[in-house]
C-alpha positions in Angstrom: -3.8 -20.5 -49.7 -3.2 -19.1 -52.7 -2.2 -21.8 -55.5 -1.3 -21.2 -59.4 -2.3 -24.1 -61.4 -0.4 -23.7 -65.0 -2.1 -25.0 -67.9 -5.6 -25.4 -66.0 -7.7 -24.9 -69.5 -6.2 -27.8 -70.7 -7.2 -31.7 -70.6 -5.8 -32.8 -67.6 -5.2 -29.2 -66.0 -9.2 -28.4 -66.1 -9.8 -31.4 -64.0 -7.5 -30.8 -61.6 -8.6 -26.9 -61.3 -12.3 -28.5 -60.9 -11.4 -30.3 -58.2 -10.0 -27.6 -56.1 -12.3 -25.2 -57.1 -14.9 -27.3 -55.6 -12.8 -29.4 -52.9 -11.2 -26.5 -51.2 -13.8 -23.8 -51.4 -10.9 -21.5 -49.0 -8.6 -22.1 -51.6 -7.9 -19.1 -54.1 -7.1 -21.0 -57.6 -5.4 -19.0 -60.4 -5.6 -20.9 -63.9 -2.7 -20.1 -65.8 -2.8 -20.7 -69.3 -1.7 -19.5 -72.6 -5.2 -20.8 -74.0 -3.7 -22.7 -77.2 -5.0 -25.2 -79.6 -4.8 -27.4 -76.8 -6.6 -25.1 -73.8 -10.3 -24.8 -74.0 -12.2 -22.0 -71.8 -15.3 -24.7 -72.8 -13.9 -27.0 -70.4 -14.1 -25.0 -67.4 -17.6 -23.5 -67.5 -19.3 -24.9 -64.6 -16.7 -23.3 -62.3 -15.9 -20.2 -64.1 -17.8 -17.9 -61.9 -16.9 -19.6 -58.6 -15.8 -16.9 -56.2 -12.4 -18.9 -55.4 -11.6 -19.0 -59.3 -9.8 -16.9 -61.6 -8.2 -17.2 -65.0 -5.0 -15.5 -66.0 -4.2 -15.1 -69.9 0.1 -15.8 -70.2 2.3 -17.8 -71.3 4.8 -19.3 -69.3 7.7 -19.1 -71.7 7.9 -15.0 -71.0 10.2 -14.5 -68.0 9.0 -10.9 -67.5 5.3 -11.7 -67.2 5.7 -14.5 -65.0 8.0 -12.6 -62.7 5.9 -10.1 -62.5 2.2 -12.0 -62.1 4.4 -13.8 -59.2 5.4 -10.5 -58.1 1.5 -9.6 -57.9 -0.4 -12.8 -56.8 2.1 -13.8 -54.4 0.8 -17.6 -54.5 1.8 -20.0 -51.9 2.0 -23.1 -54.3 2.1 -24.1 -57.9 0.9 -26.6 -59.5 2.5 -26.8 -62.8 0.8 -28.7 -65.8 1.4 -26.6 -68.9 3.4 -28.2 -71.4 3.1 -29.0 -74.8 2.4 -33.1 -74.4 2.1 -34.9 -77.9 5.0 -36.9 -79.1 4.2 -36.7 -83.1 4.2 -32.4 -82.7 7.5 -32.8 -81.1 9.1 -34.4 -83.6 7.8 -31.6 -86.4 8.9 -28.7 -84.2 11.2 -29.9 -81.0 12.1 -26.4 -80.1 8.5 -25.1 -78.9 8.8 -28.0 -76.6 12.0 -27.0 -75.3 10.7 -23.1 -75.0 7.3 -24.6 -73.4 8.8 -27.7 -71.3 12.3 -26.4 -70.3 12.6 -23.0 -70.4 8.8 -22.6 -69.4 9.7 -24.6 -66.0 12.7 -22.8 -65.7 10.9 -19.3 -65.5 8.6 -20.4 -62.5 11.2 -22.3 -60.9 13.1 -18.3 -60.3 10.2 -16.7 -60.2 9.1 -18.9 -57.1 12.5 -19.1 -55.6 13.3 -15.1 -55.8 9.5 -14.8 -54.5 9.4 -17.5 -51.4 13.5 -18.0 -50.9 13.9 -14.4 -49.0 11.6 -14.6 -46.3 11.5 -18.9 -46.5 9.9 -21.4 -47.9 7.6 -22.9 -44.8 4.2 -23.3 -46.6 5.0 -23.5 -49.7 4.9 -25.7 -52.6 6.5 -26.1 -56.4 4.3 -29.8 -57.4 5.9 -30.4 -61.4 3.7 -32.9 -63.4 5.7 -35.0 -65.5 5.1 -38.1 -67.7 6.4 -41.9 -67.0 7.8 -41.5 -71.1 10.7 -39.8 -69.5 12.0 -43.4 -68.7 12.5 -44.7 -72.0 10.6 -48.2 -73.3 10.2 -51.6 -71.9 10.2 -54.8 -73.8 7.4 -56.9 -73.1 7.7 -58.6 -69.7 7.4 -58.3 -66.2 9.4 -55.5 -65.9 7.8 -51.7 -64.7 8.9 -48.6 -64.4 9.5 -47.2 -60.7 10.9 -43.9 -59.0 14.3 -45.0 -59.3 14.0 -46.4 -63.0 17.0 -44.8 -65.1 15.5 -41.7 -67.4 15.9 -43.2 -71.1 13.7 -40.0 -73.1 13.3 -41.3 -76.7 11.8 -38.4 -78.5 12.0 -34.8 -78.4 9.0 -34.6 -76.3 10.4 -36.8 -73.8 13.5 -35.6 -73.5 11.8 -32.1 -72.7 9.7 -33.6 -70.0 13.0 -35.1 -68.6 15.2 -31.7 -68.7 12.5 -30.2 -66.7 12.4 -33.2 -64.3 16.2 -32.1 -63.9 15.9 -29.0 -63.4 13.1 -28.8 -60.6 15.1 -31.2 -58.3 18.1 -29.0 -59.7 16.0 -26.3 -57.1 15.1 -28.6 -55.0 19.1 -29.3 -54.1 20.3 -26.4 -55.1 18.2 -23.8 -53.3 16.4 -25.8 -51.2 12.9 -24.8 -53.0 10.3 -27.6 -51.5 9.4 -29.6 -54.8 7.4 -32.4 -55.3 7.2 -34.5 -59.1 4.8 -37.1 -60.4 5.1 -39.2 -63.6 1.8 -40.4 -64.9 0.8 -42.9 -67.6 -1.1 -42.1 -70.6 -4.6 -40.3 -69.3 -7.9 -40.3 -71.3 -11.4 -39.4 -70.1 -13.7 -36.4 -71.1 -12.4 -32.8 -72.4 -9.6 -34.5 -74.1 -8.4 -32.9 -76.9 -8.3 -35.3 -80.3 -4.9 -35.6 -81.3 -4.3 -38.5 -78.7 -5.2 -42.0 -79.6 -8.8 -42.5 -77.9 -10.3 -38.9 -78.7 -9.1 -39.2 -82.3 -10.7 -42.8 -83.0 -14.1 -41.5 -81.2 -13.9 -38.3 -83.6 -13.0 -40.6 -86.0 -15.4 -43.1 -85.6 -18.4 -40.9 -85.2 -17.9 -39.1 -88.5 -17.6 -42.6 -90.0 -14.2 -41.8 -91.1 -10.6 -44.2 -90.7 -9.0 -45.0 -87.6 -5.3 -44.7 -87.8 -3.3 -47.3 -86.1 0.5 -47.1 -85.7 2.3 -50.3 -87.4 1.0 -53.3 -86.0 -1.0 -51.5 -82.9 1.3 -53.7 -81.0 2.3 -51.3 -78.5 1.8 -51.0 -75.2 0.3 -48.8 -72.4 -0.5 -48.1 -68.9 -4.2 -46.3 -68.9 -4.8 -43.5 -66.4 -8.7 -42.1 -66.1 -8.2 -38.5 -66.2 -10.3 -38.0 -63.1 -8.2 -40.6 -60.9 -4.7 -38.5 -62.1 -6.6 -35.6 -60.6 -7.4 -37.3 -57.3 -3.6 -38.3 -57.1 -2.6 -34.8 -57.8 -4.5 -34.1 -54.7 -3.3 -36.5 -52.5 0.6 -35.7 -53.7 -0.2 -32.1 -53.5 -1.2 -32.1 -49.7 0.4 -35.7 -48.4 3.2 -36.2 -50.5 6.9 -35.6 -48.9 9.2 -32.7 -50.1 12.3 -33.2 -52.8 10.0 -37.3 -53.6 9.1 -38.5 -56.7 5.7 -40.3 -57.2 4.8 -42.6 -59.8 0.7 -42.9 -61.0 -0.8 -45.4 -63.5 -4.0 -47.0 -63.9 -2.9 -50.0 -62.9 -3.5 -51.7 -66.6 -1.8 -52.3 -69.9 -3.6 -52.4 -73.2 -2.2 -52.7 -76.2 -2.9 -50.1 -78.7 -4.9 -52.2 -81.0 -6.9 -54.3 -78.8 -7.8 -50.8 -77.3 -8.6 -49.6 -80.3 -11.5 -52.9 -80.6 -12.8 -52.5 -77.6 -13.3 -48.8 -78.2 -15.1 -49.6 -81.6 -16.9 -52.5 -79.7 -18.4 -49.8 -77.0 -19.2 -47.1 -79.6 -20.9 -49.8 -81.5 -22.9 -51.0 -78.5 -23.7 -47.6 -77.5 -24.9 -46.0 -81.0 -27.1 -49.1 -81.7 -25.1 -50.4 -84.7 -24.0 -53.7 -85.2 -21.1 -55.1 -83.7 -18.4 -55.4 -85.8 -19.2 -51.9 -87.7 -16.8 -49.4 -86.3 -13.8 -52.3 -86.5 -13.9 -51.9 -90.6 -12.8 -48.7 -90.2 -9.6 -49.3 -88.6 -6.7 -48.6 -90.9 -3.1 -49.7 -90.3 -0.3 -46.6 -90.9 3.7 -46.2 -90.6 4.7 -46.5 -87.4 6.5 -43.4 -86.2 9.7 -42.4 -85.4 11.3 -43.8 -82.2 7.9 -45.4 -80.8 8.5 -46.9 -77.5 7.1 -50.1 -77.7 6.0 -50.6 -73.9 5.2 -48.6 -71.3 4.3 -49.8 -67.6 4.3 -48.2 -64.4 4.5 -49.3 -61.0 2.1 -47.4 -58.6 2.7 -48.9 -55.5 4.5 -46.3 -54.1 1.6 -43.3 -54.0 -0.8 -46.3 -53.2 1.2 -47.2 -50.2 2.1 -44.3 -48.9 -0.8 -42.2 -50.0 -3.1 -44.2 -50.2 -4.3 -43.4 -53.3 -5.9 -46.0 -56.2 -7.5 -45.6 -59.1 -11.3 -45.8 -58.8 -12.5 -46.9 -62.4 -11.2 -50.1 -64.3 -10.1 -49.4 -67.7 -13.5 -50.9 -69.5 -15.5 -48.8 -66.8 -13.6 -45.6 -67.0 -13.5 -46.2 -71.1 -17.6 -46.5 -71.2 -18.0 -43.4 -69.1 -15.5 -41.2 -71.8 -17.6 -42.6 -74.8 -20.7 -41.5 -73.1 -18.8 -38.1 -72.5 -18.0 -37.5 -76.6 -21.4 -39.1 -77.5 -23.0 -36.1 -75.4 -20.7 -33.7 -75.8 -20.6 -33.5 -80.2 -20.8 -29.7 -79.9 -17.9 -29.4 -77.7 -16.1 -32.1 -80.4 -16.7 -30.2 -83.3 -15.9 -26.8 -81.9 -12.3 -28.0 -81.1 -11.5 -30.1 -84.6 -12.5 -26.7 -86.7 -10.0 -25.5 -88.7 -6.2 -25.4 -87.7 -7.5 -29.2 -86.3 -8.2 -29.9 -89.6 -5.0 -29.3 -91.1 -2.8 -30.9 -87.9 -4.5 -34.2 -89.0 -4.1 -34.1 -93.0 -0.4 -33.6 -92.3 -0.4 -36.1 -89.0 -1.5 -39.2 -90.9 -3.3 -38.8 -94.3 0.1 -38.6 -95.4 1.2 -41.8 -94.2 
């Protein structure tokens, strides 16, 4: 089986290409990837020479070069991860997330139909990754998002993630293309690029430099260890059923700023300085635009009829991403050079 994995040099892509690298040693694994600020080669060199690997430069948003690498490689499945993920660049600059997210899905979506439709589609698989923000926001409660929960996109991001959403069941009814989706919940873990709230406090805090928290850090999320999403991505990829949706979390919520201490708690354990040290630097900013204030996703489906869970707790799966960044500075400071820099100053110095 041949299987193109889009946006494998990225955070939660180069896990997944890591596990099926090494999983399914038969397997032939493409990486796709347009290698942007976000996709880092660094991530993926323990596998790059693996016989069953290869990396292929493009971006997704060119019709003519997808067509034609489809053309080429003739994969069996895709496994589709690129997509430009953080909510505060999509409210700067909405329409790379619509070229990326929308049109970006749309070109594999006709490049695998016109590749797999004419001679049928037994064996083969379109699996979209997509994001529970699609839903909208939850008040605080007992309430959870599920497969059937209404989509509600509040920012630009979101609403990209949910037109592509659309459009792949769109194939799915339309031409019959055998699809499968996923929505996850926030992921951290190692290799995560720091524009997300736990890699930025760890760069943060490790340069001895302030913590930005958003308004009151009274919002709320579900926590996903990158390596569990993977794992589910596995089991959807080979269990799940045709044209169904599958929901992931980590099976916690945390709000932001009780995160945020036990983050500074654990860095502060781990680093040998006193407790309480890395807590001063936490500094209270404007909120921003349209944040959801609760996020919480029900993962009973995959778990029932998967049987997938995840295998960490947050505080476990938390300890072993700290240890990650604290071994790992080189990898850390080769990423924040330069166009990093600037991303932040205007991001939250500002504010």
């Amino acid at each position: 089986m041949k299987i193109i994995i889009t946006g494998g040099a990225g955070f939660i892509g180069s896990h997944v290409v890591r596990l099926f690298v090494t999983k399914y040693p038969e397997y032939q694994i493409l990486n796709l990837d347009a290698l942007t600020y976000a996709g880092n080669l660094e991530n993926l060199r323990d596998i790059e020479n693996a016989p069953n690997y290869r990396l292929v430069k493009g971006d997704i948003t060119d019709q003519a070069f997808v067509d034609q690498l489809f053309a080429t490689e003739e994969p069996d499945a895709v496994i589709h991860l690129a997509a430009e993920s953080h909510v505060d660049r999509s409210i700067t600059d909405p329409l790379a997330f619509v070229k990326t997210n929308v049109l970006g899905t749309v070109h594999l979506l006709n490049a695998a139909k016109n590749l797999w439709k004419p001679l049928g589609y037994e064996g083969k698989t379109f699996y979209h990754v997509s994001t529970d923000e699609v839903y909208g926001s939850l008040e605080m409660g007992p309430e959870m998002f599920t497969e059937d929960t209404a989509y509600d996109p509040r920012s630009p991001y979101s609403a990209s993630k949910a037109a592509s959403d659309h459009f792949v069941r769109a194939w799915y009814h339309t031409y019959h293309m055998p699809v499968k989706l996923s929505n996850c919940s926030n992921n951290y873990g190692p290799n995560h690029f720091p524009e997300k709230l736990i890699p930025l406090a760890i760069h943060r805090l490790r340069n001895n430099q302030p913590v930005p928290v958003y308004g009151k850090g009274e919002n709320v999320r579900d926590w996903l260890f990158v390596k569990d999403h993977a794992t589910a991505i596995d089991a959807v990829f080979h269990k799940g059923k045709v044209g169904e949706t599958y929901n992931i979390g980590g099976v916690n919520e945390w709000k932001n700023l009780d995160l945020i201490h036990l983050l500074c708690d654990t860095l502060d354990e781990k680093t040998g300085q006193e407790k309480g040290t890395s807590r001063k630097l936490i500094t209270f900013v404007t909120d921003r635009a349209g944040h959801d204030l609760r996020y919480a996703i029900d993962s009973s489906k995959i778990m029932n009829e998967l049987g997938w869970k995840p295998s960490v707790t947050f505080e476990e799966g938390l300890s072993q991403t700290v240890d990650w960044y604290l071994q790992n500075q080189e990898w850390l400071d080769h990423v924040t050079s330069g166009a990093y820099q600037q991303y932040y100053q205007q991001q939250y110095t500002a504010r």
